[in-house]
C-alpha positions as CSV (number, residue, x, y, z in Angstrom):
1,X,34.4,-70.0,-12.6
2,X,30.9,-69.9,-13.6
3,X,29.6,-69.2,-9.6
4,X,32.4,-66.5,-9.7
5,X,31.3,-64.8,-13.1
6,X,27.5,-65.0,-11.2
7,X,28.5,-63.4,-7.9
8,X,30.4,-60.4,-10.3
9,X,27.2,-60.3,-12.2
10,X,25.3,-59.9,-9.0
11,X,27.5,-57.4,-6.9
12,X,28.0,-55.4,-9.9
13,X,24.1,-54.8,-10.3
14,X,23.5,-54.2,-7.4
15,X,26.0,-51.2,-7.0
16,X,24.6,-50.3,-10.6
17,X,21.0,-50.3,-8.4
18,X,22.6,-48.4,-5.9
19,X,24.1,-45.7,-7.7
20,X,21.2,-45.1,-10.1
21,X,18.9,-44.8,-6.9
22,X,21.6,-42.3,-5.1
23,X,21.8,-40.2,-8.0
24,X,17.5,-40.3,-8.5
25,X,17.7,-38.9,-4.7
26,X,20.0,-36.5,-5.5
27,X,17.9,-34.9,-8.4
28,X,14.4,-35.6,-6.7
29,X,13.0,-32.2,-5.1
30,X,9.8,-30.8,-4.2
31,X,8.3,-28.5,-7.3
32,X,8.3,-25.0,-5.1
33,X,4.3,-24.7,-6.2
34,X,2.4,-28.1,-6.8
35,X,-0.3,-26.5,-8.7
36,X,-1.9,-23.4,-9.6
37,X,-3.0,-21.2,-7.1
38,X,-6.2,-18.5,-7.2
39,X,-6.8,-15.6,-4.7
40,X,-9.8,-13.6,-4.4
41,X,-9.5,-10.5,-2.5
42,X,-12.2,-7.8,-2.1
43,X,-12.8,-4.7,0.9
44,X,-14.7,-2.2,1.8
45,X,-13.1,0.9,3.0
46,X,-15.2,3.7,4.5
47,X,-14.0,7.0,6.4
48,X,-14.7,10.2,8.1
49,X,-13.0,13.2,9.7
50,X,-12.9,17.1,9.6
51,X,-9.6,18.1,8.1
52,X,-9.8,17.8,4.7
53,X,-7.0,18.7,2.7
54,X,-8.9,19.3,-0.4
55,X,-10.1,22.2,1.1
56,X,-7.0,23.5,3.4
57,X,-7.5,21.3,6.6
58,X,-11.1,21.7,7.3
59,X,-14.1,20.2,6.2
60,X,-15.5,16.8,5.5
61,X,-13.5,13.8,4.9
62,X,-16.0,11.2,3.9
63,X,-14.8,8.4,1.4
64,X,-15.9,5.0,0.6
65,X,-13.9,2.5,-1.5
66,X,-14.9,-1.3,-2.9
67,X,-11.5,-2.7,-4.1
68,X,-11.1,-6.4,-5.6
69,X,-8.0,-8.3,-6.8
70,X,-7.4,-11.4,-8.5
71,X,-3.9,-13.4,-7.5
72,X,-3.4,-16.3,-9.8
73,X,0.0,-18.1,-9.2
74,X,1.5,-20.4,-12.0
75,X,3.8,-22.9,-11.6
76,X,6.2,-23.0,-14.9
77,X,7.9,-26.0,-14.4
78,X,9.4,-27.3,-10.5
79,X,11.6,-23.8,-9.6
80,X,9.9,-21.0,-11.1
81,X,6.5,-19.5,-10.4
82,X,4.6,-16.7,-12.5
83,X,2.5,-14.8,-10.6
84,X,-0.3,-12.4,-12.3
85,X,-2.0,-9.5,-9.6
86,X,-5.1,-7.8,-11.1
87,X,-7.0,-5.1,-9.1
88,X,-9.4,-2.2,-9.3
89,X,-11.0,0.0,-6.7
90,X,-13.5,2.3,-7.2
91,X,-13.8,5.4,-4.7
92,X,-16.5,8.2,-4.1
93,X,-15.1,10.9,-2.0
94,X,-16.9,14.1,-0.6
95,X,-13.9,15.8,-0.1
96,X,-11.8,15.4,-3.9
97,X,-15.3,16.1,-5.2
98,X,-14.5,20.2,-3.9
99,X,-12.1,20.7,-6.2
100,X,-14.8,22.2,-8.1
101,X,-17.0,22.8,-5.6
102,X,-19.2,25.6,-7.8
103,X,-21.1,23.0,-9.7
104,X,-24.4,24.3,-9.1
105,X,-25.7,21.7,-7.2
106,X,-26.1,23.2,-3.7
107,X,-25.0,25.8,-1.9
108,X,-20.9,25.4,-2.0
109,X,-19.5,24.1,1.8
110,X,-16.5,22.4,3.2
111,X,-18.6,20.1,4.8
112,X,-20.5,19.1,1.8
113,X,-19.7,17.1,-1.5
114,X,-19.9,18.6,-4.5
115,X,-21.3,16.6,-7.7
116,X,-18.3,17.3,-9.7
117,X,-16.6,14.9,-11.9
118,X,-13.7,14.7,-9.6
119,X,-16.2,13.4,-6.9
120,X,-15.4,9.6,-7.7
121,X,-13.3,7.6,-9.9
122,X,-11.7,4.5,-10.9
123,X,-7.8,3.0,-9.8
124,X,-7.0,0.0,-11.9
125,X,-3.2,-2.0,-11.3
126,X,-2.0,-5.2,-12.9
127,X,1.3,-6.6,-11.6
128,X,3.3,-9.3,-13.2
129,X,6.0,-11.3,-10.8
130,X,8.2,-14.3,-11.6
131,X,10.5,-16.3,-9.6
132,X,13.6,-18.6,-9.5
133,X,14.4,-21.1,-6.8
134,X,17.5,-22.8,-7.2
135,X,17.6,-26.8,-6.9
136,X,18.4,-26.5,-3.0
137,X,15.7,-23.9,-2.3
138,X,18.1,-22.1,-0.6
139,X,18.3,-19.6,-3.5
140,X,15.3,-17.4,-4.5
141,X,15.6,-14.4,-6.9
142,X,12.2,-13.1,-8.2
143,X,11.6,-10.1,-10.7
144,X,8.6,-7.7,-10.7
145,X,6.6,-5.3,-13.4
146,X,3.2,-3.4,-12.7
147,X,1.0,-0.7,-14.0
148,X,-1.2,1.4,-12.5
149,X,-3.4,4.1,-13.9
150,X,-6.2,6.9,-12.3
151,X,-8.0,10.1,-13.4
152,X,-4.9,12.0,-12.2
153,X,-1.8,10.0,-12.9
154,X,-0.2,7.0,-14.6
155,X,2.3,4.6,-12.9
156,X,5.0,2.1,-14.2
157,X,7.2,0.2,-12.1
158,X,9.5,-2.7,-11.8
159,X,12.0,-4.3,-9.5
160,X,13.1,-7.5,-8.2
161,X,14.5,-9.7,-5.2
162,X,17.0,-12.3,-3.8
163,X,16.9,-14.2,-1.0
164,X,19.0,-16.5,0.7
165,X,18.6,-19.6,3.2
166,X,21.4,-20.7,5.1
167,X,21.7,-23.0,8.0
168,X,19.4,-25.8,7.5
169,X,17.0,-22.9,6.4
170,X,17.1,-21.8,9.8
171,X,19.0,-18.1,8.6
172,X,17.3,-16.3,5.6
173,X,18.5,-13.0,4.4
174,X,16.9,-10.8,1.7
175,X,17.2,-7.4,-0.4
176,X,15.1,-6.1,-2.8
177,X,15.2,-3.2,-5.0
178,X,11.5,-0.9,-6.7
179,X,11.5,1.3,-9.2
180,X,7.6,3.9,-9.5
181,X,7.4,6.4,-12.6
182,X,4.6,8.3,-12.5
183,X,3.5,11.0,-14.2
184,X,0.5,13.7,-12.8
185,X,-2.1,14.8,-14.7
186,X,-1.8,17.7,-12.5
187,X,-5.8,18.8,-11.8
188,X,-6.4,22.2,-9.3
189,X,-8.6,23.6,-7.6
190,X,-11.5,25.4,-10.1
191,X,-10.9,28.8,-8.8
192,X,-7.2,29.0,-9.1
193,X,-7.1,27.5,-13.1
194,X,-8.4,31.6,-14.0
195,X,-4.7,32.8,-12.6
196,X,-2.3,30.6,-13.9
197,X,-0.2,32.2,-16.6
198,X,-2.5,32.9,-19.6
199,X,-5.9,33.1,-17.6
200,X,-8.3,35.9,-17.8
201,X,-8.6,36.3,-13.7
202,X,-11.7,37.2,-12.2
203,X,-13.3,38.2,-15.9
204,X,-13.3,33.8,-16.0
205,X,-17.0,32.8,-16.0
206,X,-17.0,31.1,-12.3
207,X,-16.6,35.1,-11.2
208,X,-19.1,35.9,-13.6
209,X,-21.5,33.3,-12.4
210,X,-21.2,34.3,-8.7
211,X,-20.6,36.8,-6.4
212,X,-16.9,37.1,-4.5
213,X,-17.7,37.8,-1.0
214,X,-15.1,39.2,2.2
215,X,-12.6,40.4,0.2
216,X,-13.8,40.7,-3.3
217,X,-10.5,41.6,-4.5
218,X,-9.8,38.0,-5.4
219,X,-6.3,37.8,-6.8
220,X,-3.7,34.9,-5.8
221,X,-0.6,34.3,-6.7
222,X,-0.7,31.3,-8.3
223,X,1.5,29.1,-10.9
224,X,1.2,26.0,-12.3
225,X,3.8,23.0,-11.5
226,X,6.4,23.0,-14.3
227,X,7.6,19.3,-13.6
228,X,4.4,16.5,-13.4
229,X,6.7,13.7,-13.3
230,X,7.8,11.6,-9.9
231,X,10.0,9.1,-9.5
232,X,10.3,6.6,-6.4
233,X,13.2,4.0,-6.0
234,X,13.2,2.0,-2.9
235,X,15.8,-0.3,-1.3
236,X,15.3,-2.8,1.5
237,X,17.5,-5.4,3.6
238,X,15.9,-8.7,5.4
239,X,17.0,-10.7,8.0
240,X,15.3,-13.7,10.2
241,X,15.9,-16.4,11.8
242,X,14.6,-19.4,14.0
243,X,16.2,-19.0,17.3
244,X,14.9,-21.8,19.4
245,X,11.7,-24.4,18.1
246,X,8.9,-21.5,19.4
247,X,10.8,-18.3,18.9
248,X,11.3,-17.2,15.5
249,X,12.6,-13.1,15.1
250,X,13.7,-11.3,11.7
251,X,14.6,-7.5,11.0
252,X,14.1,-5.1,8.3
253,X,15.8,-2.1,6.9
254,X,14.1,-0.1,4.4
255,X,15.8,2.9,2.2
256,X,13.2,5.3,0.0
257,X,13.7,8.5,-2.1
258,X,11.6,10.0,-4.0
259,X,12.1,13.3,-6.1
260,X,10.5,15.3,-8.7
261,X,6.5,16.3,-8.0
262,X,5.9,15.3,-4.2
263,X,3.0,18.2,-3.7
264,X,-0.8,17.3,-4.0
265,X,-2.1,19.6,-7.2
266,X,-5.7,19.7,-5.6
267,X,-4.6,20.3,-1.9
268,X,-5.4,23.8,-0.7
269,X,-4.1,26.3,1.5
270,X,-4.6,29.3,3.1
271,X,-2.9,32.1,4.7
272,X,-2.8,33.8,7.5
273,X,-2.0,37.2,5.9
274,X,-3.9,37.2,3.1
275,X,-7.8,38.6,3.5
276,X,-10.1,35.7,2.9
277,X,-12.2,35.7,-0.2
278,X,-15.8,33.0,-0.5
279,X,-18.2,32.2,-2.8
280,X,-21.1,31.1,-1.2
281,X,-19.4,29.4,1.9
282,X,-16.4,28.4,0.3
283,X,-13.6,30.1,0.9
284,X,-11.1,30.3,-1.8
285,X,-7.4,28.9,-2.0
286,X,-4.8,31.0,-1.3
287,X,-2.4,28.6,-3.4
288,X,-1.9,24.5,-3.2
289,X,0.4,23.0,-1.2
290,X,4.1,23.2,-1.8
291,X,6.7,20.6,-0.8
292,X,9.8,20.2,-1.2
293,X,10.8,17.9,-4.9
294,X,12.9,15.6,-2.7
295,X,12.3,13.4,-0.1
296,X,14.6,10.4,2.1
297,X,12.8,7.9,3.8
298,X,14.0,5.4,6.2
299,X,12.3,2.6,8.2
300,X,13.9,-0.1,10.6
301,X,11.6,-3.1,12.2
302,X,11.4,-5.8,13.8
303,X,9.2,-8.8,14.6
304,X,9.2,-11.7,17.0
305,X,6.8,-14.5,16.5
306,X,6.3,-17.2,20.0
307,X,4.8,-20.4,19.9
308,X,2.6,-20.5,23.0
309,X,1.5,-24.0,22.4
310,X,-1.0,-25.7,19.6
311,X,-3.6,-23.1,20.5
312,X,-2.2,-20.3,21.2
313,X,0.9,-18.0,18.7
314,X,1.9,-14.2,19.9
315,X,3.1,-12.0,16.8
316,X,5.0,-8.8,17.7
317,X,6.1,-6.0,15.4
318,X,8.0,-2.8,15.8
319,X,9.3,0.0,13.5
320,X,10.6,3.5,14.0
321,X,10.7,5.3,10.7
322,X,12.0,9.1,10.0
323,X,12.5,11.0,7.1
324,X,14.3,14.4,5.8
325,X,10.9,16.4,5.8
326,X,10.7,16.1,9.9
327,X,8.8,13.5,10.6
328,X,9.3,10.7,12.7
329,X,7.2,7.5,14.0
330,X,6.7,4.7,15.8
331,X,4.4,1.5,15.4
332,X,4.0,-1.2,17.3
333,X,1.6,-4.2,17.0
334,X,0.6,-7.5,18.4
335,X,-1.2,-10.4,17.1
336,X,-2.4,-13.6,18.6
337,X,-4.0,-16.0,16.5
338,X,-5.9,-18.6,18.1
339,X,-6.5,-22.0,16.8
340,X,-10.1,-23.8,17.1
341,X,-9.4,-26.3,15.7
342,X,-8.0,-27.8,12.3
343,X,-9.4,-25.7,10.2
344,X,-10.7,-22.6,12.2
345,X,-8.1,-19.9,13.4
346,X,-9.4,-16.7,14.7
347,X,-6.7,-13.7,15.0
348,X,-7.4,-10.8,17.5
349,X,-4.7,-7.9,16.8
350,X,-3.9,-4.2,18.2
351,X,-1.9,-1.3,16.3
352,X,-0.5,1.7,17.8
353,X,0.8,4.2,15.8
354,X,2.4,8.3,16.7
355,X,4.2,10.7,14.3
356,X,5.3,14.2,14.7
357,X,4.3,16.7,12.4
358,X,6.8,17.4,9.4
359,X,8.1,20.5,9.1
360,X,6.3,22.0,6.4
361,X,2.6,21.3,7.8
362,X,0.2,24.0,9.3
363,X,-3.0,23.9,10.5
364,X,-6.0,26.0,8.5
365,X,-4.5,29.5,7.8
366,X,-1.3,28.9,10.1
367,X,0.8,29.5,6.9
368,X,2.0,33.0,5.6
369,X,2.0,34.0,2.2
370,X,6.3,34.6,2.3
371,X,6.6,30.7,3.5
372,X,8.4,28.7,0.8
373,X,6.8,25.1,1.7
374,X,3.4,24.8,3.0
375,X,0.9,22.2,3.6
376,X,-2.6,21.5,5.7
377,X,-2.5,18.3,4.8
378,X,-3.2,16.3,8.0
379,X,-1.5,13.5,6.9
380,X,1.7,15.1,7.7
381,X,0.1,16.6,11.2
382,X,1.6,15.1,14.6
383,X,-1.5,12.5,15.5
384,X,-1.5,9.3,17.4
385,X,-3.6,6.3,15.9
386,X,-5.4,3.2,17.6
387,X,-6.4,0.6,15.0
388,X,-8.0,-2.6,16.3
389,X,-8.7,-5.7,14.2
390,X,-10.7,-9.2,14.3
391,X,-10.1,-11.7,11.5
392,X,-11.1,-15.2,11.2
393,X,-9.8,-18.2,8.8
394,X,-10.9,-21.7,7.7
395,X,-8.4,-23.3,6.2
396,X,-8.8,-27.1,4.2
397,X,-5.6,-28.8,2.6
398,X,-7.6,-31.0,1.1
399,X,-9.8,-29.2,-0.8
400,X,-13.1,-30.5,-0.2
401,X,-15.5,-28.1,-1.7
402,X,-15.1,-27.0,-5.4
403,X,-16.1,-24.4,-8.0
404,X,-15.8,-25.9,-11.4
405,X,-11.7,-27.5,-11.1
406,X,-11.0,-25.3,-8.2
407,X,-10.8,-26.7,-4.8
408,X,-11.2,-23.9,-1.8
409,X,-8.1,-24.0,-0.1
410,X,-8.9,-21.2,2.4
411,X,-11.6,-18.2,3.1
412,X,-10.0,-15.2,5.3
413,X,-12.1,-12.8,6.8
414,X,-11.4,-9.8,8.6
415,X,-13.0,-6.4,10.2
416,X,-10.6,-3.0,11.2
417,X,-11.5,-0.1,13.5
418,X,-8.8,2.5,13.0
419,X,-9.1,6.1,14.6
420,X,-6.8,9.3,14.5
421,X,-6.5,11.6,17.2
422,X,-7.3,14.5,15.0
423,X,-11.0,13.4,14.3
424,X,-9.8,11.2,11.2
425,X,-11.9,7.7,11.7
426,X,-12.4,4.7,9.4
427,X,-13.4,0.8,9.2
428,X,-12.6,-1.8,6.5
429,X,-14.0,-5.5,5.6
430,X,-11.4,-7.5,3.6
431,X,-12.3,-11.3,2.7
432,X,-9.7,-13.4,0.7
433,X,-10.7,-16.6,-1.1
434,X,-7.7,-19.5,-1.9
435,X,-8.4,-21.9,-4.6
436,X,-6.3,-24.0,-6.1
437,X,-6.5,-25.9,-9.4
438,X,-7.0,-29.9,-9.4
């Protein structure tokens, strides 16, 4: 009886063992970030071209930009993640620096910045984004809230995701909605501001400073935009999936529409049928540009991703995109990142990119006065666009080197050539720096 009692003591801990170690497996997972995660991102944007739409599609287009970011990433507890984006760029730019052109500092050009205040300013954004993973991982929702804020408008917006994972995590589908108010401080051109409704006309002191030349006559029919708000909501599908061990595809569906204040305050134009006006060797606007307070975006891509072997990975990308202003384009772009060795990746890319001209674009006085939408803004021209890239990474999971508690996880370096048929050219250096917190 007593051997019996002993085997029953026995057999019945060891199911107890059993189940309490089934039931630990059960509830073990993987916390979705181990630790705290730091990214450093800065670039250095510069460009040049001849169609400025400050000044009606001519003249200079010469900018420079220094931009840097801070990404920190915060693990709550194991399934949700808070994520804090910081960034500010600072710009000078010859051509927003002629919207007041009659600064005194030269003789007023097109092709020549003005020392205005408008010649440079500041674009700060702080974004704040949490996220869910359900015990599985196979769940993911995540919800999203940023700022933004520059000399001529103020941006709020929020939105949020869900994404699932479905066989074995071989099948992932997304959607996820954006919401942008902004509101314009709407800021135009210096010799228009006399005309809008309570302004003295020529008797402003610009005219009494200077001399009109060509048709001294000066008198434009302009008006100030009633509405300065404008509102974005976006809307877009995701779909990918690993098709064989070196093939991996996915496809995306993107819905945008915008409405209220969609024209550029500072953008001019000038017509055809209306006898040209200068002081010095500016001409003056005719009006700004005028587009229509709606707009319907839509963009479809896709992207397949090969495993060559342990060197060698081919990234593809394709989207065509059109929208309700006339416009349509196509992009396509591949990538093949090339491994050194353990920690050294190198990534050579190309970018082609062509777009027909929307319907409410002109080239420098190609508009007439009677028109009810015009641009020169060459941004909405028909161009084609080659863009060419080198980037190189070192990446180390273990950390090695530190700053104070942070281990470098990974430095990203990267140099772009783009260039627009239209005369438009520009280069950028972007380096990204991965700590993480020990």
């Amino acid at each position: 009886m007593k051997n019996t009692l002993t085997i029953l003591i026995i057999l019945f801990s060891l199911h107890l063992c059993n189940a309490q170690a089934q039931d630990s497996t059960s509830t073990y997972k993987k916390r979705v970030l181990e630790t705290a995660e730091v990214d450093f991102l800065s670039s250095y944007y510069t460009q040049d071209g001849d169609n400025a739409a400050v000044s009606g599609g001519i003249g200079t287009e010469e900018l420079t930009d220094a931009t840097a970011a801070f990404i920190v990433s915060i693990p709550l507890n194991d399934d949700d993640v808070l994520t804090i984006d910081a960034g500010i760029s600072a710009y000078t730019s010859a051509s927003s620096s002629n919207v007041d052109p009659f600064d005194g500092g030269g003789i007023a050009n097109p092709y020549d910045a003005s020392t205005g205040a408008s010649e440079g300013d500041v674009w700060a954004n702080l974004t704040g984004t949490y996220s869910h993973s359900s015990d599985d991982r196979n769940d993911i929702w995540s919800a999203k809230l940023s700022v933004s804020s520059e000399y001529d408008y103020f941006s709020i917006g929020f939105g949020g995701s869900y994404t699932k994972l479905f066989n074995e995590k071989n099948t992932e589908v997304s959607i996820n909605g954006n919401v942008f108010v902004d509101t314009w401080n709407a800021l135009y051109p210096s010799e228009l501001r006399p005309f809008a409704a309570g302004g003295n006309g020529l008797n402003n002191n610009l005219f009494n400073r200077y001399t009109v030349t060509g048709n001294p006559n000066y008198n434009p029919d302009f008006e100030t935009f009633d509405n300065e708000g404008r509102n974005t909501y976006a809307v877009g599908f995701g779909f990918s999936q690993i098709m064989t061990k070196k093939l991996q595809g996915s496809l995306a569906l993107d819905f945008v529409m915008q409405d209220g204040l969609l024209s550029t305050p500072f953008q001019r134009v000038y017509f055809s049928d209306v006898a040209d006006s200068f002081i010095e060797q500016f001409q003056l606007a005719d009006d700004v540009e005028q587009l229509p307070d709606s707009r319907f975006k839509v963009a479809l891509g896709g992207r397949l991703n090969y495993y060559i072997d342990e060197t060698f990975v081919v990234r593809t990308f394709y989207r065509y995109y059109f929208d309700d202003w006339g416009i349509t384009s196509h992009t396509i772009s591949v990538e093949v990142p090339i491994k050194l060795s353990d920690k050294f990746t190198i990534y050579p890319s190309y970018r082609f990119y062509n777009q027909s001209a929307a319907d409410y674009f002109g080239a420098y006085e190609s508009h007439l006065s009677t028109d009810e939408f015009y641009t020169s803004d060459y941004d909405l021209s028909e161009y084609s666009a080659n863009q060419f890239s080198l980037g190189a990474s070192y990446t180390d999971i273990f950390t090695k080197f530190h700053i104070w508690k942070l281990g470098l996880k990974s430095i990203d370096l990267k140099y772009t050539q783009y260039d627009r048929d239209n005369t438009l050219s520009a280069s950028i250096i972007s380096a990204g720096f991965k700590f993480v917190l020990d």
